[in-house]
N, C-alpha and C positions, 0 to 999 in steps of 0.2 A: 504494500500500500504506500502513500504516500502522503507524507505528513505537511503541514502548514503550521507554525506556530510563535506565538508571541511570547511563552515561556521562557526563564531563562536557561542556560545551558550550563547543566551540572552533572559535566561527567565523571569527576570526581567520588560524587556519594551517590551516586546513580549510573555506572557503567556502562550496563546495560541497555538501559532506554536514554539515558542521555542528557531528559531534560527535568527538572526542577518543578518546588511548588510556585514558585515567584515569578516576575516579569521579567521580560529582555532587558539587562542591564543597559544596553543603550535607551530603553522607553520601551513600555506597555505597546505601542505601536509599530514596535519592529517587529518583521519575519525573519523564523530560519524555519528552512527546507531539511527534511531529510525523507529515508526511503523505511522503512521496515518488511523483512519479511523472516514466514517464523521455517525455521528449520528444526526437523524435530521437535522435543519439546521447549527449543531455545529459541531465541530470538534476536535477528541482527539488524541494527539501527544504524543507519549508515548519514552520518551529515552531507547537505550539499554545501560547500563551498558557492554564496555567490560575487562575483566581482564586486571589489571594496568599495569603489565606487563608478555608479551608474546615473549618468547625465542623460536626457532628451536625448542627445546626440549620439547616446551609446544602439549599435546597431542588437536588435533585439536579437539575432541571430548569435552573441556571441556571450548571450548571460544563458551561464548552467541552468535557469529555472526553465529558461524555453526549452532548452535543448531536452529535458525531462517530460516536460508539457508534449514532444514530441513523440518520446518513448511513448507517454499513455497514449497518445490517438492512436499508433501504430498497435499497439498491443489490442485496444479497442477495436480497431479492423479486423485483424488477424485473427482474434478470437469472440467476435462478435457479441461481446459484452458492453452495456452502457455502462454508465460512472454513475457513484452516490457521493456529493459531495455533505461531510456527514460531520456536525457540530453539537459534541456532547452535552451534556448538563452539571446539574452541581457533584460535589462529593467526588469528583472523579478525578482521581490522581492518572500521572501519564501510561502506566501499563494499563489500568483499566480502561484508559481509553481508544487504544490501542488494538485490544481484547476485545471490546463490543467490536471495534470496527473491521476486525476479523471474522467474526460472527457476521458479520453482515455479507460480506464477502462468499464467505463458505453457503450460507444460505438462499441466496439470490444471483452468484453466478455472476458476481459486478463486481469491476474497479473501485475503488473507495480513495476519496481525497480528505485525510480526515483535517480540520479543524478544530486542532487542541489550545483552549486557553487554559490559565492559571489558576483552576480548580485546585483546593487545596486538600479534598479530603482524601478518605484512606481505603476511597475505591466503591464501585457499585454495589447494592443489594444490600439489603433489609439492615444486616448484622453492623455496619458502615455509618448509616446513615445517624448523623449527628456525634459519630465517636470523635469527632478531631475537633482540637480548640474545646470549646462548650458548647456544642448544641448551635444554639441560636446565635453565636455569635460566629460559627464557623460560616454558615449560613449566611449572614449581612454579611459578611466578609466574604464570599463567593460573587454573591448579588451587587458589589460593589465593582470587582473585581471583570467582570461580567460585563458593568455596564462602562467601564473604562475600556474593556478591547473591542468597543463598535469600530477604532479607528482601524485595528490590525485586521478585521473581519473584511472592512469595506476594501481596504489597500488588497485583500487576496483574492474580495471578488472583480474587483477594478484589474488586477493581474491575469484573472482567470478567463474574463471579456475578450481582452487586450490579444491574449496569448490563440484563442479560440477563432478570433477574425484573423491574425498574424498568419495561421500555419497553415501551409500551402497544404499539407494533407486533413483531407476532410473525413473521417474514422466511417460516417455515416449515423452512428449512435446519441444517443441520449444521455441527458445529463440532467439530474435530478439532485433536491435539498432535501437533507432531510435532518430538523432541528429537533434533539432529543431536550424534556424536562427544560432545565435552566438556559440552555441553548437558544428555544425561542425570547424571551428575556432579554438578550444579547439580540436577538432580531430584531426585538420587538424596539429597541432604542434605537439604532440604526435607523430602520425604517421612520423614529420622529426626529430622525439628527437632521439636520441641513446641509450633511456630506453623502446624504444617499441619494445618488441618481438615475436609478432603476435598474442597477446591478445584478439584479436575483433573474433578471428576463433573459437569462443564459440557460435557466430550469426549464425542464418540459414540466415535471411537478414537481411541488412543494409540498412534505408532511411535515405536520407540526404535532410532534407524538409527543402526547402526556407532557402538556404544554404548561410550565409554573409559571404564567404569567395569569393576571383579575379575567378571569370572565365577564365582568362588567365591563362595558364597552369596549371588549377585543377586536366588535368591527370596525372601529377606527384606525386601527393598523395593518389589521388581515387584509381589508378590501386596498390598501396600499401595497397588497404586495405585487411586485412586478412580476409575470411568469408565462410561459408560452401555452399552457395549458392549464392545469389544476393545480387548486389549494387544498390538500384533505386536514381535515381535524381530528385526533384519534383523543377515547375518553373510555377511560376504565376509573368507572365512582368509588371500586374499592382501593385504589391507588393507594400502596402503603407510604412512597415517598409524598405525594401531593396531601394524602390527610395528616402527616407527619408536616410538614411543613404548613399549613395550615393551622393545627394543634398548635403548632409550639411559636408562632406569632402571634397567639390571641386573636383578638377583634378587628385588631390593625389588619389582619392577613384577609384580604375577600376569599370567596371560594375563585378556587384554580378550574383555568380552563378546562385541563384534562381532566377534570375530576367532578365538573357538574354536567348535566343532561338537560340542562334549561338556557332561555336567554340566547337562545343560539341563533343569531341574529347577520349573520355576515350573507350579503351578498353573492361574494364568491370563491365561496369555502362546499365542503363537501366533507358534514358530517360523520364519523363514524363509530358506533357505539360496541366495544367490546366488553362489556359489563362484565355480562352470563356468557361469554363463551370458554367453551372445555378450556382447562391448563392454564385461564390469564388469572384466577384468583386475585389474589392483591399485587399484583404483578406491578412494575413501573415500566420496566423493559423489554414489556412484550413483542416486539420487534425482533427481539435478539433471544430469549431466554425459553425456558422450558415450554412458554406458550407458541413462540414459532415451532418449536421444533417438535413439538407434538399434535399441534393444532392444524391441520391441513385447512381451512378457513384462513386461520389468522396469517399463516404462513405464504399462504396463496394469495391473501390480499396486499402483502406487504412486495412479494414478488411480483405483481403486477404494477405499482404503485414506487416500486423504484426502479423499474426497468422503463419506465415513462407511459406506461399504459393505464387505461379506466381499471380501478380497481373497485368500480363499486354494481358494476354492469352483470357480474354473479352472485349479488349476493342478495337473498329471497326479502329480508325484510323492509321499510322502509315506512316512518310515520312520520305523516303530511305535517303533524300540529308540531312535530319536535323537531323537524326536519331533521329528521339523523337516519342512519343507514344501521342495521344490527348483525355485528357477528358472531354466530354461535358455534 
């Protein structure tokens, strides 16, 4: 896979993966590139080196990131896979993010370009959630952190444009977003900055799975999203990270996107409700975890839905008053 990130670089106490809980010692809005892939049960993270500095003037031909952006189309051709360009949520330190984006990969048969910020906790799934720092404070410290790399986010989709009209080889495939939990958050600011200027219209879809940002007026930013196709909404009510998150703000926290069935208000969104279906229990990361992989439903919808196809055209449910779509 192939990484994007604003993280700083600590190979030091991190060998392995390479990068740190903190920000790019030059600023929160620098990139560094590198590659990952896992070999046996281990895994090699490889830096890209890009030119120290890069002027208007510098032919885009001769910076290491095109020349990689070249690799993926070809690879894309070759083996007729589209891309997920895929930006985690909170709690997730760099292996874990890493790890889901592997799972995505192995499940769906796609390229993945992940977008790692400086999530500081101590990794996905239930046992994790709220261990690092205290609780609530790990937490605003995420959500802060979050809404400081809108710059590093826009700079990669501003790259990813740029790179996509640039390269003389056209793959033929699709290229999809797909914002996990806290992830959208980090969208969700971008899309109110004044430096977003319809960057995301590079997606054929956008999922916004188990989305921590207010359901109250989410269609004032959804219906802003740029995209050549669809916007889907995924919502699992028993969500243990979103009612966790929820709980432990109090009153100040409204109910989260992914986690209420009402209010579903947006335009041009395309609800979809995985409540009651087999294997998502309280699931956050149903996309990637026991419920893709056991669920031919939920697995099948997420495989249409990042390979850039209608993912909602099989599925039997669908009520008019809630507008939501139901998979069981």
């Amino acid at each position: 896979m192939y990484i994007v990130t604003n993280r700083e670089l600590d190979e030091e106490n991190n060998p392995t993966f390479k990068f740190g809980t903190g920000s790019n010692a030059k600023g929160i809005s620098e990139l560094r590139l590198a590659t990952a892939n896992k070999i046996g049960n281990d895994w090699k993270v490889d830096l890209i080196q890009e030119k120290s500095v890069i002027t208007s003037n510098t032919s885009i031909n001769r910076r290491p990131s095109f020349q990689l952006f070249k690799k993926l189309q070809k690879r894309m051709m070759e083996k007729k896979r589209n891309c997920v360009f895929f930006v985690h949520g909170y709690n997730t330190n760099i292996r874990s993010a890493i790890e889901t984006a592997h799972w995505v990969e192995r499940l769906y048969d796609v390229e993945v370009i992940l977008f790692t910020w400086p999530s500081r906790g101590g990794g996905e799934g239930k046992r994790n959630i709220g261990k690092d720092l205290l609780g609530t404070a790990s937490y605003k410290r995420d959500k802060r952190i979050a809404q400081e790399s809108i710059g590093a986010l826009d700079r990669c989709l501003e790259m990813l444009s740029t790179y996509i009209g640039e390269c003389e080889l056209d793959c033929g495939q699709k290229f999809s977003l797909l914002c996990h939990s806290m992830g959208n958050y980090l969208l969700k600011n971008l899309l109110k900055s004044s430096i977003y200027q319809g960057e995301t219209l590079i997606f054929d879809n956008i999922i916004l799975c188990a989305a921590d940002v207010n359901n109250a007026g989410h269609a004032e930013f959804v219906d802003k999203i740029a995209h050549r196709r669809r916007v889907y909404i995924t919502i699992n009510e028993n969500d243990f990270a979103l009612g966790w998150s929820r709980r432990k703000l109090g009153s100040a926290q409204r109910a989260r996107l992914g986690h209420f069935v009402r209010n579903l208000d947006s335009d041009t969104s395309i609800y979809l409700d995985v409540t009651d279906a087999q294997s998502v229990d309280d699931s956050h990361s149903y996309f990637s975890d026991k419920a893709a992989q056991n669920n031919p439903a939920v697995r099948s919808f997420f495989n249409d839905v990042l390979n850039g196809e209608r993912g909602e055209r099989n599925l039997p449910g669908f009520d008019p008053n809630k507008k939501v779509y139901t998979v069981v």
